[in-house]
DOLUMTI-964909 format. One record per residue (C-alpha): residue number from 0; x, y, z; residue in three letters. Coordinates in nm, 4 decimals, padded with zeros to 6 digits. Example, Ala and Ser with C-alpha at 12.3 -4.5 7.8 and 13.67 -1.06 7.14 Angstrom:
<atoms>
<atom pos="0" u="01.2300" v="-00.4500" w="00.7800" code="Ala"/>
<atom pos="1" u="01.3670" v="-00.1060" w="00.7140" code="Ser"/>
</atoms>
This chain:
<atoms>
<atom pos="0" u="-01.4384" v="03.7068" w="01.7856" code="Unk"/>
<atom pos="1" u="-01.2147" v="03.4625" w="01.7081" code="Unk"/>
<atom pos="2" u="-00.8043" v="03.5322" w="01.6512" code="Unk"/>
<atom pos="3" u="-00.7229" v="03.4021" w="01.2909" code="Unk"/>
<atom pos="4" u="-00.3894" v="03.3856" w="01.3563" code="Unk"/>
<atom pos="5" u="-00.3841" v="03.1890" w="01.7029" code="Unk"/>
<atom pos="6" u="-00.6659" v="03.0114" w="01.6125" code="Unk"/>
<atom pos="7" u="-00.5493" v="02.7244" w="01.4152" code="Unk"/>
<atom pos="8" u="-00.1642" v="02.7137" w="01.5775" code="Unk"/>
<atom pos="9" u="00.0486" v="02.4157" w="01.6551" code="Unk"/>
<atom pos="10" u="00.3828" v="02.4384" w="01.8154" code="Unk"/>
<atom pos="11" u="00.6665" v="02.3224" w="01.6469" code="Unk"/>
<atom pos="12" u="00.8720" v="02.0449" w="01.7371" code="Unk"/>
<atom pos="13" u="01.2685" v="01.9784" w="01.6859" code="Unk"/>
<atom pos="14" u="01.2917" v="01.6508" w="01.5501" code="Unk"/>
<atom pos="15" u="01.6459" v="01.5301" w="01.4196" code="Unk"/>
<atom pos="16" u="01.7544" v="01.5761" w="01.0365" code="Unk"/>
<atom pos="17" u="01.8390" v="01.4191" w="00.8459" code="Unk"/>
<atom pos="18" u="01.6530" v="01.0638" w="00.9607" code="Unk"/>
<atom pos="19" u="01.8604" v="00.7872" w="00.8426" code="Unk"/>
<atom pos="20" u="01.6563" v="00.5070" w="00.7816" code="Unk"/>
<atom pos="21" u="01.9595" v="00.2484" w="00.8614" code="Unk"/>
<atom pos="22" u="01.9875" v="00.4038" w="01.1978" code="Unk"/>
<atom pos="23" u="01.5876" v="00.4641" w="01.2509" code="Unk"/>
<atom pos="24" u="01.4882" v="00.1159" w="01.1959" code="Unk"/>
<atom pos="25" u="01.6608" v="-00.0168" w="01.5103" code="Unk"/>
<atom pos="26" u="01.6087" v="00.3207" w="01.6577" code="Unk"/>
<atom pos="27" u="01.2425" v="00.3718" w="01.6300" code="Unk"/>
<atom pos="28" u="00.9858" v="00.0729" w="01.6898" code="Unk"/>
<atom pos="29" u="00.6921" v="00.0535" w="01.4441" code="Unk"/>
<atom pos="30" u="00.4090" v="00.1901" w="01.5731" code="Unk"/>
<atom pos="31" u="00.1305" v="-00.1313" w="01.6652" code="Unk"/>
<atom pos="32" u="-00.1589" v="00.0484" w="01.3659" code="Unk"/>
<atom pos="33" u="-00.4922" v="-00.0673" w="01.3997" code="Unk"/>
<atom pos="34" u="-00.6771" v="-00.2129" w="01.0893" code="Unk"/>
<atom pos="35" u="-01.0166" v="-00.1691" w="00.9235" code="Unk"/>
<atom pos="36" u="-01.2416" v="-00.2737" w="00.6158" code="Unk"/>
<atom pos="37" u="-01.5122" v="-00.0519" w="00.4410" code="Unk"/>
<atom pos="38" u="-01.8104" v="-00.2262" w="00.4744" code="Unk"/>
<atom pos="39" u="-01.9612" v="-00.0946" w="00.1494" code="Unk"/>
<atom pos="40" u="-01.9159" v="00.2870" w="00.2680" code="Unk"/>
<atom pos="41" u="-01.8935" v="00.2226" w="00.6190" code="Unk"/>
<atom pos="42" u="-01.5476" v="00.2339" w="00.7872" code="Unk"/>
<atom pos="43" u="-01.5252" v="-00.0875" w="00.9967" code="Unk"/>
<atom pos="44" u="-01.2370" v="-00.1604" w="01.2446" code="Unk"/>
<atom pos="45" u="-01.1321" v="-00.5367" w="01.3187" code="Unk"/>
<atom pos="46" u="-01.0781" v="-00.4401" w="01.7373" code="Unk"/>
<atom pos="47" u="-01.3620" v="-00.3531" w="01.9197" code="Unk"/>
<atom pos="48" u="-01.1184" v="-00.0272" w="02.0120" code="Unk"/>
<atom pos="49" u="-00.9714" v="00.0501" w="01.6782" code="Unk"/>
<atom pos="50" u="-01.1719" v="00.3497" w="01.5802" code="Unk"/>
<atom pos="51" u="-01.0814" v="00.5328" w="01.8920" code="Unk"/>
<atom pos="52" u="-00.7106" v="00.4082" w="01.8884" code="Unk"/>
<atom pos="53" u="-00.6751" v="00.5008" w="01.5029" code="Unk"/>
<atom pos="54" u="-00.7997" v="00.8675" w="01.5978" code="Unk"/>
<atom pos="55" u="-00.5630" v="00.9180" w="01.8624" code="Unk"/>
<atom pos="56" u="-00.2698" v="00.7489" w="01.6352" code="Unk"/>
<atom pos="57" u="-00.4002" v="00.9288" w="01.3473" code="Unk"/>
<atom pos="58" u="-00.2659" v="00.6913" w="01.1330" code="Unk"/>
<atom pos="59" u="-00.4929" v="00.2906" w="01.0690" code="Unk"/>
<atom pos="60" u="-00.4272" v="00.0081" w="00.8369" code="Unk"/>
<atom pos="61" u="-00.7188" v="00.0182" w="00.5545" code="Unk"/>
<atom pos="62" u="-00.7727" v="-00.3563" w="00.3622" code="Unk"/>
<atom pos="63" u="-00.7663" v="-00.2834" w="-00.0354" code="Unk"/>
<atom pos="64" u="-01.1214" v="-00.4010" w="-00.1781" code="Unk"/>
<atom pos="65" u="-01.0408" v="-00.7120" w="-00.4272" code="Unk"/>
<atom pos="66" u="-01.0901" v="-00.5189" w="-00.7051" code="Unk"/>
<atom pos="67" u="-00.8501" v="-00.2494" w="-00.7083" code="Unk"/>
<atom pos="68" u="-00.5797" v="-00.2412" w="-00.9426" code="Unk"/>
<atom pos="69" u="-00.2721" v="-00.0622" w="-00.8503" code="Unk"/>
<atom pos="70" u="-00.0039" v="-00.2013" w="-01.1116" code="Unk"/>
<atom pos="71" u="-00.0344" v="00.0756" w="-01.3742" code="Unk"/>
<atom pos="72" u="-00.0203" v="00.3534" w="-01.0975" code="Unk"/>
<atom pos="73" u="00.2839" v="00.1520" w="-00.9206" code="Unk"/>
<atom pos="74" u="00.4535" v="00.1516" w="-01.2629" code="Unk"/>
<atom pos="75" u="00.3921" v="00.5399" w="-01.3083" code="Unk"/>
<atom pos="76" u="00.4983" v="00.6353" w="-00.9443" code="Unk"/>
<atom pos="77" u="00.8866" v="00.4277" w="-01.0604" code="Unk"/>
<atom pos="78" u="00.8900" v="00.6178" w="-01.3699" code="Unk"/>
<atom pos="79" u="00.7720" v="00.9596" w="-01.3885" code="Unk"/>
<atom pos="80" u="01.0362" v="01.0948" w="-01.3075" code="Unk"/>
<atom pos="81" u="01.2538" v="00.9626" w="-01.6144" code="Unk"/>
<atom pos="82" u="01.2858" v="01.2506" w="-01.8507" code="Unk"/>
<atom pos="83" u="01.1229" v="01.0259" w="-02.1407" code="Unk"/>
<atom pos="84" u="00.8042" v="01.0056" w="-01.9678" code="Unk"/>
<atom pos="85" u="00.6985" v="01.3064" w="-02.0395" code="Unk"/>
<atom pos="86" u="00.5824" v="01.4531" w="-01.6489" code="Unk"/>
<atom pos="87" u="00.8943" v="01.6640" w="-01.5573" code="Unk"/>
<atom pos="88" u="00.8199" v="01.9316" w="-01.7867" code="Unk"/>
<atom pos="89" u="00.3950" v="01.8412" w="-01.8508" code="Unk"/>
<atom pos="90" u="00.1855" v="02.1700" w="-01.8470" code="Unk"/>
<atom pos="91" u="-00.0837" v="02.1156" w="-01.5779" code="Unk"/>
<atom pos="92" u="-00.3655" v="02.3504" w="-01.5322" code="Unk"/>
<atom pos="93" u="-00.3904" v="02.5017" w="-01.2351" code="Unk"/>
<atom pos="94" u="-00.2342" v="02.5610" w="-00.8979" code="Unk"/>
<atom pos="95" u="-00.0059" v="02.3356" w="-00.7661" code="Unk"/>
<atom pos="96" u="00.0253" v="02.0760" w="-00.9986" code="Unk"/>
<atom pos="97" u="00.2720" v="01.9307" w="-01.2014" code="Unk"/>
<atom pos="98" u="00.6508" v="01.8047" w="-01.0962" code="Unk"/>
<atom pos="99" u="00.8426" v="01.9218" w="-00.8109" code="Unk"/>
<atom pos="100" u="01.1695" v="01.8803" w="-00.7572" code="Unk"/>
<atom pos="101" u="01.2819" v="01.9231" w="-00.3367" code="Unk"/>
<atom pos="102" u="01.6243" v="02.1266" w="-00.3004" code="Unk"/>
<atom pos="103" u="01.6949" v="02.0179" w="00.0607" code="Unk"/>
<atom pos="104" u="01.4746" v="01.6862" w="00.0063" code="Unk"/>
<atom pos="105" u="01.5439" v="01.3379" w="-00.1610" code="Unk"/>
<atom pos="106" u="01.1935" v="01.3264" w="-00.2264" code="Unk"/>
<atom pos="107" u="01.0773" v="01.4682" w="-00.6015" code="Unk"/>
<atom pos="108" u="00.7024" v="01.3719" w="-00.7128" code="Unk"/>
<atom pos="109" u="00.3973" v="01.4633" w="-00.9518" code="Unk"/>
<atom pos="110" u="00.0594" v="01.6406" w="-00.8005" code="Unk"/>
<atom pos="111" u="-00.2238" v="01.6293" w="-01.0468" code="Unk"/>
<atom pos="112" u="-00.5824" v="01.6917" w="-00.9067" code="Unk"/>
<atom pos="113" u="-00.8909" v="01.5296" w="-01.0240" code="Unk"/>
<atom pos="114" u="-01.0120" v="01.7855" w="-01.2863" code="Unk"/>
<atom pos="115" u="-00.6852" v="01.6950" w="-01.4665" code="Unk"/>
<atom pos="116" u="-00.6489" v="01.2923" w="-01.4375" code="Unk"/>
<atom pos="117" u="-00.8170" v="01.2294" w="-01.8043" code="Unk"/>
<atom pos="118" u="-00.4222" v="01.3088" w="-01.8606" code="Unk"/>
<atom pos="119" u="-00.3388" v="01.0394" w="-01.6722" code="Unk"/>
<atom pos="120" u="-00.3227" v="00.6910" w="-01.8595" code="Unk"/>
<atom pos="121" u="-00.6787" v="00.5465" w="-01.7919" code="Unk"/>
<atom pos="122" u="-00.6425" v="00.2743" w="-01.5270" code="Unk"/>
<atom pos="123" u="-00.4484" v="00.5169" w="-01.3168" code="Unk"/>
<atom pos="124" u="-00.7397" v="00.7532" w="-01.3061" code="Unk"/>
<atom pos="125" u="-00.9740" v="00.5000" w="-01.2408" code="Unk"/>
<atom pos="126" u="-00.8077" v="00.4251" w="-00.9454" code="Unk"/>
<atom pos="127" u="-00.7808" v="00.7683" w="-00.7738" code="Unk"/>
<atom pos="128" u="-01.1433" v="00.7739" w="-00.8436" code="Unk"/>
<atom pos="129" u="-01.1214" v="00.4242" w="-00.6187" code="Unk"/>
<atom pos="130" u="-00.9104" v="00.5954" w="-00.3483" code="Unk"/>
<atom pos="131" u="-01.1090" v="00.9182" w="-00.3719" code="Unk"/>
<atom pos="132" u="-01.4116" v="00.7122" w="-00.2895" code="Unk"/>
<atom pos="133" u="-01.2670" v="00.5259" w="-00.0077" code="Unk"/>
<atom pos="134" u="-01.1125" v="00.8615" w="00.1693" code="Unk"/>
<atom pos="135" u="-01.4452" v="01.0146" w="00.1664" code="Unk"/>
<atom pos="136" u="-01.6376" v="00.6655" w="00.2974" code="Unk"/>
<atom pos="137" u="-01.3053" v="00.7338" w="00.5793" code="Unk"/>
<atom pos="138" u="-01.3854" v="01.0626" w="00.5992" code="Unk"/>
<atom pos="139" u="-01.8144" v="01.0380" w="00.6176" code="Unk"/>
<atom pos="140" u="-01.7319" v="00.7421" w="00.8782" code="Unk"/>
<atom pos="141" u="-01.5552" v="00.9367" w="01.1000" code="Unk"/>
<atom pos="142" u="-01.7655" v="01.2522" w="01.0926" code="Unk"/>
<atom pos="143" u="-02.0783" v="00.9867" w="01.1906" code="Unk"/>
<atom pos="144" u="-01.8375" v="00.8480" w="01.4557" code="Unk"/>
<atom pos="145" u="-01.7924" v="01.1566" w="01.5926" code="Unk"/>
<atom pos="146" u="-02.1570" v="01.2025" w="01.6142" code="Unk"/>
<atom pos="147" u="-02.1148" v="01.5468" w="01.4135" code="Unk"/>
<atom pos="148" u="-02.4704" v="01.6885" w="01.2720" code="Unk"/>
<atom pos="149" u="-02.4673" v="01.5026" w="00.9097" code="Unk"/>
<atom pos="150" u="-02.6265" v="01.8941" w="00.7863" code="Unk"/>
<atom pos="151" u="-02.2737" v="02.0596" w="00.8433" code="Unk"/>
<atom pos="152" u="-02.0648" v="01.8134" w="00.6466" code="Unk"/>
<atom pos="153" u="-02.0951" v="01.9752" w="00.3363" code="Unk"/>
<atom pos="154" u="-02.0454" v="02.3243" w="00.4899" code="Unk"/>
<atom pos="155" u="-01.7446" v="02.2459" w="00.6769" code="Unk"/>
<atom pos="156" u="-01.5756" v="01.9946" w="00.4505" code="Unk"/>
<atom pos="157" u="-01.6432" v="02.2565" w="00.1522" code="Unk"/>
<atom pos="158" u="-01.8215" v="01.9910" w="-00.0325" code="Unk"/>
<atom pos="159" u="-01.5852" v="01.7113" w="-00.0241" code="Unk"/>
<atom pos="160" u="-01.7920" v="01.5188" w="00.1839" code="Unk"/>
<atom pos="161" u="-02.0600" v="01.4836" w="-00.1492" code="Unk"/>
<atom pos="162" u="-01.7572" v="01.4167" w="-00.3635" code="Unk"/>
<atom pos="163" u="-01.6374" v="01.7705" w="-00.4295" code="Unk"/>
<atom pos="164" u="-01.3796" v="01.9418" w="-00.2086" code="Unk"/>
<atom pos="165" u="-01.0219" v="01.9113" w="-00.3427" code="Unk"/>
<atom pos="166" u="-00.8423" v="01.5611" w="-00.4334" code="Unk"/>
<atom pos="167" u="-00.5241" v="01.5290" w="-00.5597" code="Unk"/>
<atom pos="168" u="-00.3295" v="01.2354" w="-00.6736" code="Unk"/>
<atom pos="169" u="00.1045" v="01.2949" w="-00.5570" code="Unk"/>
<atom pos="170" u="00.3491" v="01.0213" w="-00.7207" code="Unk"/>
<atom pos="171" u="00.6495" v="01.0116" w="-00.5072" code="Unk"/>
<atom pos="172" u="01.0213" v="00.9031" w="-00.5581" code="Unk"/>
<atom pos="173" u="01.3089" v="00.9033" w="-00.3188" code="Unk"/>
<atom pos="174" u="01.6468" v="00.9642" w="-00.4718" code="Unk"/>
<atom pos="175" u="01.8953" v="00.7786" w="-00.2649" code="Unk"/>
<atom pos="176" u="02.1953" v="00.8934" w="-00.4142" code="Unk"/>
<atom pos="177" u="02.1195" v="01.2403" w="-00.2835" code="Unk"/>
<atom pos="178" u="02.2526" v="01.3327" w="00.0607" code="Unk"/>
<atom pos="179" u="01.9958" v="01.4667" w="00.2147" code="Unk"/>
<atom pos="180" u="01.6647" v="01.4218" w="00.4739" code="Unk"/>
<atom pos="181" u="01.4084" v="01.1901" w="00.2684" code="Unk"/>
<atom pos="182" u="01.1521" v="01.4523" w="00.3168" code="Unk"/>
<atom pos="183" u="01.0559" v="01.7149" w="00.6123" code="Unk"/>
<atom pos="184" u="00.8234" v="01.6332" w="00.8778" code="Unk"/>
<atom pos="185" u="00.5037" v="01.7743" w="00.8250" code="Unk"/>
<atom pos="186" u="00.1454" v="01.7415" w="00.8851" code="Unk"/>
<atom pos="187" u="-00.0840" v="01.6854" w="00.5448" code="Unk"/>
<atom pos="188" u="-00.3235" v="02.0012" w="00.5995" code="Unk"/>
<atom pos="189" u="-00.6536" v="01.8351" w="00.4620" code="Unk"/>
<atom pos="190" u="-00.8985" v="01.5639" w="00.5369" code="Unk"/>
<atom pos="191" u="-00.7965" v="01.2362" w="00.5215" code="Unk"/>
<atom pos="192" u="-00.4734" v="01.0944" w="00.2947" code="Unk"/>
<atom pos="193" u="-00.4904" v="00.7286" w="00.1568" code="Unk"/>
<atom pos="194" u="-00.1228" v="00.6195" w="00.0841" code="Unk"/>
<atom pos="195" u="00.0369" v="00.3235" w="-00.1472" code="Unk"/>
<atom pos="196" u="00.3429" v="00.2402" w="-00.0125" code="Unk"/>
<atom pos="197" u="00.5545" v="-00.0927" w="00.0124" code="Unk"/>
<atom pos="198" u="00.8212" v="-00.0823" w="00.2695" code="Unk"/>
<atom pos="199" u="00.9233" v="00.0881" w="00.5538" code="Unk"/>
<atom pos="200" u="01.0522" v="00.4213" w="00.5604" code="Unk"/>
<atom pos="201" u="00.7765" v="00.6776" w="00.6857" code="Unk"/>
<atom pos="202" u="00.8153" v="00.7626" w="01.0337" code="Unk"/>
<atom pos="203" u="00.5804" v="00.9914" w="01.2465" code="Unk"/>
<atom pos="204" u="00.5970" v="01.1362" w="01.6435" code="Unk"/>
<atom pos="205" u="00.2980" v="00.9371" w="01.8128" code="Unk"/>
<atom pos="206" u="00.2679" v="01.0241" w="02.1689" code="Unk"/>
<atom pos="207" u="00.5976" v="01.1749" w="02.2437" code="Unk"/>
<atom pos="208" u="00.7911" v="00.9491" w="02.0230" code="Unk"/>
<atom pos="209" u="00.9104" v="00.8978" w="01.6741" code="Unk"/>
<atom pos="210" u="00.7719" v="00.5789" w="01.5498" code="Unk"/>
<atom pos="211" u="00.7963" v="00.3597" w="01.2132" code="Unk"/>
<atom pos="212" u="00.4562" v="00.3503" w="01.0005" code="Unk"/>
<atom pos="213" u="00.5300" v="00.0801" w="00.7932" code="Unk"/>
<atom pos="214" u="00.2844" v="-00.0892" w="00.5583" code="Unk"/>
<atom pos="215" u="00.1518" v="-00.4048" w="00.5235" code="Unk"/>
<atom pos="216" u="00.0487" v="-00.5762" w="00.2048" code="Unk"/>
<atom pos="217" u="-00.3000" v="-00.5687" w="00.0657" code="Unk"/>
<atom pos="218" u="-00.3749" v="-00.2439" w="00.3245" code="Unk"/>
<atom pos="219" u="-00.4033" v="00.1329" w="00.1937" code="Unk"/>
<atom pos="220" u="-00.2218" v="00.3478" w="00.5328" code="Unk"/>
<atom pos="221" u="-00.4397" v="00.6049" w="00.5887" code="Unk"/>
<atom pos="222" u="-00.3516" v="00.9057" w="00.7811" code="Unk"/>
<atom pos="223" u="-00.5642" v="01.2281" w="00.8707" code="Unk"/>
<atom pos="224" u="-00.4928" v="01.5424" w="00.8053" code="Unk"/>
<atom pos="225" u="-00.4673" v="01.9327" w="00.9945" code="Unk"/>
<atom pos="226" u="-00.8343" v="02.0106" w="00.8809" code="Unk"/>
<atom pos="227" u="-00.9728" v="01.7076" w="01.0689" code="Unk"/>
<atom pos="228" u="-00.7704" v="01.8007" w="01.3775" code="Unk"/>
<atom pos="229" u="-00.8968" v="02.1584" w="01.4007" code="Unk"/>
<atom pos="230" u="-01.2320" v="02.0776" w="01.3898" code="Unk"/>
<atom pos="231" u="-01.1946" v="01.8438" w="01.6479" code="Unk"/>
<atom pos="232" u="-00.9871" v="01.9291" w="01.8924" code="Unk"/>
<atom pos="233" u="-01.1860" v="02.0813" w="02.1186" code="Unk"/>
<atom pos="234" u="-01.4400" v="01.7594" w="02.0928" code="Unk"/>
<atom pos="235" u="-01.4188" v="01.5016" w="02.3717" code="Unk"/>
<atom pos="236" u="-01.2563" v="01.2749" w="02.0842" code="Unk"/>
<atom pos="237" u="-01.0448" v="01.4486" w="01.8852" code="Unk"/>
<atom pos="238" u="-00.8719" v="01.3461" w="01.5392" code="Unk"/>
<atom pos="239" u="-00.4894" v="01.3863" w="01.5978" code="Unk"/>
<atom pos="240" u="-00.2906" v="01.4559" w="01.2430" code="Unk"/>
<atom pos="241" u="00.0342" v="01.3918" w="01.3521" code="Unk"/>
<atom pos="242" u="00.4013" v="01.4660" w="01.1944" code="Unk"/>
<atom pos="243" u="00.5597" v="01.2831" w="00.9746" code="Unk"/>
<atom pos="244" u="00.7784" v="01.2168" w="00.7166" code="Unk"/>
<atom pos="245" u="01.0185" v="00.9982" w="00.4917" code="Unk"/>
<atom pos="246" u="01.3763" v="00.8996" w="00.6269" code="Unk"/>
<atom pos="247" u="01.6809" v="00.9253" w="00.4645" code="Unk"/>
<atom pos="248" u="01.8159" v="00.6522" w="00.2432" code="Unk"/>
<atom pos="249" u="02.1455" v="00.5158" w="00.1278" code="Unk"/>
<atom pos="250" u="02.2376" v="00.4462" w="-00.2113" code="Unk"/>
<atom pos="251" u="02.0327" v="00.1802" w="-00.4223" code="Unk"/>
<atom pos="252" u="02.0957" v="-00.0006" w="-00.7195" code="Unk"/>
<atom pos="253" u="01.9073" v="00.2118" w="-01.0256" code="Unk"/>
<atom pos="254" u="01.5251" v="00.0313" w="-01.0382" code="Unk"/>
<atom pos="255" u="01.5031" v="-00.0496" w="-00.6680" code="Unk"/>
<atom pos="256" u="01.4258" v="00.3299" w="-00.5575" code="Unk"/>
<atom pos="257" u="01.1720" v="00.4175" w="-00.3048" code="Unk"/>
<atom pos="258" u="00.8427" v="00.4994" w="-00.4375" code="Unk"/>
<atom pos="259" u="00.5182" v="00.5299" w="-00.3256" code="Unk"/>
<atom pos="260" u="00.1559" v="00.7369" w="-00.3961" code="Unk"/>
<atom pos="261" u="-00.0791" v="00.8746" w="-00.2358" code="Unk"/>
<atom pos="262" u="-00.4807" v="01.0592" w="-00.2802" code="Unk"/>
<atom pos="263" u="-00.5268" v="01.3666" w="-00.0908" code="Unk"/>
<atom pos="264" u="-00.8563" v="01.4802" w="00.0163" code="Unk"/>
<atom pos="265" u="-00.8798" v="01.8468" w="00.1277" code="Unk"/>
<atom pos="266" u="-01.1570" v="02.1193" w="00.1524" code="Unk"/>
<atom pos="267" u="-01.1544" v="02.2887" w="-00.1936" code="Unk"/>
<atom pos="268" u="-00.9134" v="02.5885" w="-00.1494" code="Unk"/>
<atom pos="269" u="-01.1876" v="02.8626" w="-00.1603" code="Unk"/>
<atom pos="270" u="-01.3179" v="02.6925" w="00.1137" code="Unk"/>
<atom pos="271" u="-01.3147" v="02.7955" w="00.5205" code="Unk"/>
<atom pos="272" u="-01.1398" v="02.6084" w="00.8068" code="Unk"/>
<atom pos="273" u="-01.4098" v="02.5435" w="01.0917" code="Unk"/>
<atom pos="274" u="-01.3849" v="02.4536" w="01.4409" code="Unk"/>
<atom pos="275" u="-01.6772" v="02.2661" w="01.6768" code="Unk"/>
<atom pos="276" u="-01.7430" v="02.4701" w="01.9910" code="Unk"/>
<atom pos="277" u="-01.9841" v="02.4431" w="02.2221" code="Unk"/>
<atom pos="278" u="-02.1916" v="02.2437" w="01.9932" code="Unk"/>
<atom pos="279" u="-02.1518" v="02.4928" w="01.6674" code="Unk"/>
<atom pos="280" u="-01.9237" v="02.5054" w="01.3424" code="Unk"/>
<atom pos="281" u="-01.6587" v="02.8535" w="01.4035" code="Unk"/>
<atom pos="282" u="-01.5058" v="03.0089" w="01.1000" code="Unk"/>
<atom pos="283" u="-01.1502" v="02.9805" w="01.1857" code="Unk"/>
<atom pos="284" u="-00.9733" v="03.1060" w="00.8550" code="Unk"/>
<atom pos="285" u="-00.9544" v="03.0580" w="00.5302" code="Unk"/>
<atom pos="286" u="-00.8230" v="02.7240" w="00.3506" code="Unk"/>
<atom pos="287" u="-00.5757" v="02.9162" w="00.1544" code="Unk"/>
<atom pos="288" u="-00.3961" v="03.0940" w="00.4153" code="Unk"/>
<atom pos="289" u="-00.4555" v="02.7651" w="00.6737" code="Unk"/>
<atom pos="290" u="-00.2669" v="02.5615" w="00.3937" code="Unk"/>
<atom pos="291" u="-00.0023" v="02.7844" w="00.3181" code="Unk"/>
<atom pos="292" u="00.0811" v="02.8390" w="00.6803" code="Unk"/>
<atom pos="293" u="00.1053" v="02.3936" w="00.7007" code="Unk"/>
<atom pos="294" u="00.3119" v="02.4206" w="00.4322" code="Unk"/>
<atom pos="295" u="00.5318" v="02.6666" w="00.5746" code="Unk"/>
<atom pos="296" u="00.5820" v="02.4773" w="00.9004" code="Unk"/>
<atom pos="297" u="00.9417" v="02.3018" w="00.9912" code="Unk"/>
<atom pos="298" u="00.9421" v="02.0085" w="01.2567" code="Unk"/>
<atom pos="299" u="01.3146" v="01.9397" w="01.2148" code="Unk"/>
<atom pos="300" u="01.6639" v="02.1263" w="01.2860" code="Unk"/>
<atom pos="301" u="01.7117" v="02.2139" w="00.9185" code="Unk"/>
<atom pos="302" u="01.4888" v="02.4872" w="00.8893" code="Unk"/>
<atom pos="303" u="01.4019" v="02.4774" w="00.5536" code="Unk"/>
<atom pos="304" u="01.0682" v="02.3576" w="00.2877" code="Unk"/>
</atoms>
């Protein structure tokens, strides 16, 4: 019988906080991130290598079909936090949605999952429907890669793999006039995340060391998450989802914040965590508990969410 509680454990790491980003730029070298193209729903990777390096990094460069538009959902992630938007104080159904303001963070942002975004202004929703659909070609890519029996993927994915599961649009902003960490390190505790960002600033511990994941123009960074890496970990390729998180910055000019979005896929939160062994799907736990035990996790010397 599997242990529920050992099951799905990581140990925790001290990392230093807060990260300035001033000081981690010449501290921490970016991290070399391979880069790939979705050949219609097929994840394709320009190095013969690149799939197996971007599942050890757990982190690859994804190039942004021609016809996405990201301007109104760049626009939203500089302004919803202004009070005369209208998001800090929007009722959003369900759990975990709406604005969140971070105590110990700089980092404030906006969840709203997909059964909510017709309250999004329409070219923004369009658009996570875009990202949705390229997280879960990522995400039905990798399972193939993996060689994992296509029958289970809706079982152990709790239907996100046929376009269900949980996916959640999060608008962040970094307030730089706040002293404090940018955000914790953390591991995302779904699937696969597909992030909008434009300059430097996330940082993650690759292979013993802290390293910059910075973007590129025209690429999506995609990262996977703490579901992918349970199920996989006792595989002979295994899907790392490694720690991460946002460094500190100093003061900007109002306007020139940080900013940045991102669409998270996750098994729907009814759902079960599953692990491959010996050739067969485990029930680990349930994706309630599994993601409120990420959530709870620290990776740095502050100690706190």
């Amino acid at each position: 019988m599997v242990n529920r509680h050992t099951a799905t454990y990581r140990d925790s790491l001290t990392l230093p906080s807060p990260l300035h980003q001033a000081h981690a730029q010449a501290m921490y070298p970016p991290c070399a991130l391979e880069r790939a193209r979705l050949a219609g729903t097929k994840l394709v990777f320009d190095s013969p290598n690149g799939f197996a390096r971007g599942l050890e990094q757990g982190f690859f460069l994804l190039k942004m079909p021609q016809d996405l538009l990201c301007t109104a959902a760049d626009q939203l992630a500089q302004q919803f936090y202004l009070p005369q938007n209208g998001f800090l104080d929007m009722d959003v159904p369900g759990l975990y949605q709406g604005y969140f303001d971070r105590p110990h963070d700089q980092w404030e942002n906006f969840y709203i999952e997909r059964a909510n975004w017709h309250l999004l202004p329409q070219s923004v929703a369009i658009l996570g429907t875009q990202m949705a659909a390229i997280g879960i070609s990522v995400l039905r890519s990798t399972l193939a890669h993996l060689k994992l029996p296509v029958r289970d993927w809706p079982c152990i994915s709790s239907g996100l793999s046929e376009n269900g599961g949980h996916q959640m649009l999060a608008f962040n902003h970094f307030r730089s006039s706040k002293k404090a960490r940018g955000c914790k390190f953390h591991r995302d505790s779904g699937w696969v995340t597909v992030l909008r960002s434009t300059e430097p600033g996330l940082y993650a511990w690759i292979n013993g060391q802290i390293r910059a994941i910075n973007p590129v123009p025209g690429y999506f960074i995609i990262n996977f998450g703490s579901s992918f890496e349970v199920l996989t970990e006792r595989l002979e390729t295994p899907v790392r989802a490694n720690i991460h998180g946002v460094a500190q910055l100093e003061p900007r000019e109002p306007g020139r914040e940080r900013t940045s979005y991102a669409l998270f896929l996750d098994s729907a939160l009814d759902g079960t965590i599953y692990q491959y062994r010996r050739g067969r799907a485990v029930v680990l736990q349930s994706v309630a508990d599994f993601a409120e035990q990420e959530v709870a996790r620290t990776y740095d010397r502050t100690h706190t969410l």
